[in-house]
C-alpha positions as CSV (number, residue, x, y, z in Angstrom):
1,X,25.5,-68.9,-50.0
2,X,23.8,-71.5,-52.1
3,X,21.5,-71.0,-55.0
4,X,19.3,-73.7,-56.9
5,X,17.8,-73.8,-60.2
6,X,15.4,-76.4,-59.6
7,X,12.6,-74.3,-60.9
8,X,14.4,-73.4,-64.1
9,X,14.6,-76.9,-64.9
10,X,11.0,-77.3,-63.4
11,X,9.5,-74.6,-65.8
12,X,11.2,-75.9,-69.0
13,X,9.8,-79.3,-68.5
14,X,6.1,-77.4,-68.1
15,X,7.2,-76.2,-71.7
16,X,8.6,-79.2,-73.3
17,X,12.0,-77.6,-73.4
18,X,15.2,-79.4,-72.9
19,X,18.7,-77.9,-71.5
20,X,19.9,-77.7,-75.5
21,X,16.8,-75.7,-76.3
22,X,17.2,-73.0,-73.3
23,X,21.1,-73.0,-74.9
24,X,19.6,-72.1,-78.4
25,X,16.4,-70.1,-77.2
26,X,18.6,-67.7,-75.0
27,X,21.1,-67.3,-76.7
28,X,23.3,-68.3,-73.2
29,X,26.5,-70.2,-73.8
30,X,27.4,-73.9,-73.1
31,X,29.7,-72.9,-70.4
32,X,27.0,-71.0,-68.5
33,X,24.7,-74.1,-69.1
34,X,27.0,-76.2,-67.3
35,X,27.2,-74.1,-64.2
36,X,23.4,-73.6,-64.2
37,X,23.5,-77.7,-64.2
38,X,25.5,-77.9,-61.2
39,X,23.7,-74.8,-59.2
40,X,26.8,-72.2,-59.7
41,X,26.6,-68.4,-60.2
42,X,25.9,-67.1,-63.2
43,X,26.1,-63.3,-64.4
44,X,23.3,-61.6,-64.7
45,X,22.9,-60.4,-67.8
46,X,22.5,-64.6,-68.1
47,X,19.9,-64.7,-66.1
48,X,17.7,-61.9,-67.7
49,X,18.2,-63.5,-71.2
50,X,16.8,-66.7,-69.9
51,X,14.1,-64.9,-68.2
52,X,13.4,-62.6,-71.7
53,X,13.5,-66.2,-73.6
54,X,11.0,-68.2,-71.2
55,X,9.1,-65.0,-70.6
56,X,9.2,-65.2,-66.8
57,X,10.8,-63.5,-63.6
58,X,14.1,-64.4,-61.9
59,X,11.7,-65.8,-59.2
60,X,10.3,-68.5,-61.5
61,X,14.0,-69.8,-61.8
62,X,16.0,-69.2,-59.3
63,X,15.8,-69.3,-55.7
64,X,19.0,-68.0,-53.3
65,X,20.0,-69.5,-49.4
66,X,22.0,-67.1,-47.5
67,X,24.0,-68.6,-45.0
68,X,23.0,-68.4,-41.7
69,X,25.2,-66.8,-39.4
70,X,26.4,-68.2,-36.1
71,X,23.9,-68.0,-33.1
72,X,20.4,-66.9,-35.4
């Protein structure tokens, strides 16, 4: 499973935002920053505050790869 937020980063240079003012404007803690730099999981509840702050969808922030399985 792999998951990118390319678009995050993406939308908050559309707004002139940088990775300290998502941390302040969301309300999301340094630790989660960090694994949003290096494309790691995040809860939830994360997500949806970033989402509230920027006033966009998890779509405009994150996109998700399954894994394909063996012989598809």
């Amino acid at each position: 499973m792999a998951i990118s937020y390319d678009k995050l980063w993406k939308l908050l240079i559309d707004k002139k935002f940088k990775k300290t003012d998502l941390k302040s404007i969301a309300s999301i803690s340094p630790n989660t920053l960090a694994k949003l730099g290096k494309d790691e999981i995040v809860d939830m509840q994360s997500l949806l505050k970033i989402c509230d702050a920027l006033k966009c969808s998890l779509n405009d922030i994150v996109d998700y790869f399954p894994e394909s399985k063996d012989g598809e």
